[in-house]
C-alpha positions in Angstrom: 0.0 0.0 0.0 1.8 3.1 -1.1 -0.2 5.8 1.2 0.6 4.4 4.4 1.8 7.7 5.9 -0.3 10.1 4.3 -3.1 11.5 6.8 -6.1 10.1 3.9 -5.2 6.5 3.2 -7.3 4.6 1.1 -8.1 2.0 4.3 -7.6 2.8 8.0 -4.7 1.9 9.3 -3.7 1.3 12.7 -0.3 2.3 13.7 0.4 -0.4 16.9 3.3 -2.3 18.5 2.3 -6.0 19.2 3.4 -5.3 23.4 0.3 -2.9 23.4 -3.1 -3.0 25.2 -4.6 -0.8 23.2 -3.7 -2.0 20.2 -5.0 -5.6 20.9 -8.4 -4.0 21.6 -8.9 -2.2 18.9 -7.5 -4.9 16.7 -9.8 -7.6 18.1 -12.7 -5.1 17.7 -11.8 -4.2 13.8 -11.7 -8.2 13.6 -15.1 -8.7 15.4 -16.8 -6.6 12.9 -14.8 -7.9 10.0 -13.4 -3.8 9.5 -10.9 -3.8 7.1 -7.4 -2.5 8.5 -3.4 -2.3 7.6 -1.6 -3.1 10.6 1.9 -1.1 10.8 3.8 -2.5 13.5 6.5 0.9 14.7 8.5 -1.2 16.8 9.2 -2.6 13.3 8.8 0.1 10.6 11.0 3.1 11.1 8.8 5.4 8.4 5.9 4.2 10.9 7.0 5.6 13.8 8.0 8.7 12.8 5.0 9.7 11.3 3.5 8.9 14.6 5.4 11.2 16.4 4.7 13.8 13.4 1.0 13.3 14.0 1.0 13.4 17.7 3.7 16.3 18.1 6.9 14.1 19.2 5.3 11.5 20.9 5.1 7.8 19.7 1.1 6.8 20.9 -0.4 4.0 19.8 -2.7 2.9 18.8 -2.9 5.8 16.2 -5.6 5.0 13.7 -6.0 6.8 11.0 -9.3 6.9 8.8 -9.6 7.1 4.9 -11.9 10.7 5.6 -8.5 12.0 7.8 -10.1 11.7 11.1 -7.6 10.3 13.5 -7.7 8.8 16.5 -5.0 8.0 19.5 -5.6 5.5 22.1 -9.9 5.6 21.1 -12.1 3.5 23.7 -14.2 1.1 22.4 -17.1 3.5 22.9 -14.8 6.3 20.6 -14.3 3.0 17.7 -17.8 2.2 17.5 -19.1 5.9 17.4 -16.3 6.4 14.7 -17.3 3.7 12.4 -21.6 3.5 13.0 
């Protein structure tokens, strides 16, 4: 997918680290409702995690998810997800 760091992508994609609460939950949730996703792991792409920190002014939060309309959100709830994507 050539748009992975771009703030419109043409899926969401979920910036994570596999060590990460967070992530898991929203992952699992994406998979419950069969939500299509790109899965950039930063503790394993360098170009990932800095556009992280570019996004969220130096710091390296995940999950950052960002959605094909440019919303973007950092550590969302499962309440923020579901709002999000009804």
């Amino acid at each position: 997918m050539s748009d992975l760091y771009t703030k419109s992508p043409s899926t969401i994609v979920m910036y994570s680290t596999s060590w990460c609460p967070d992530c898991t939950r929203a992952k699992k949730f994406f998979d419950k409702f069969k939500i299509p996703y790109t899965d950039v792991d930063v503790d394993d792409d360098e170009q990932g995690k800095a556009f992280v920190m570019e996004i969220n002014n130096g710091a390296r939060v995940v999950p950052t998810i960002i959605f094909p309309d440019g919303d973007v959100l950092v550590e969302p709830s499962t309440k923020e997800l579901r709002e999000k994507l009804s």
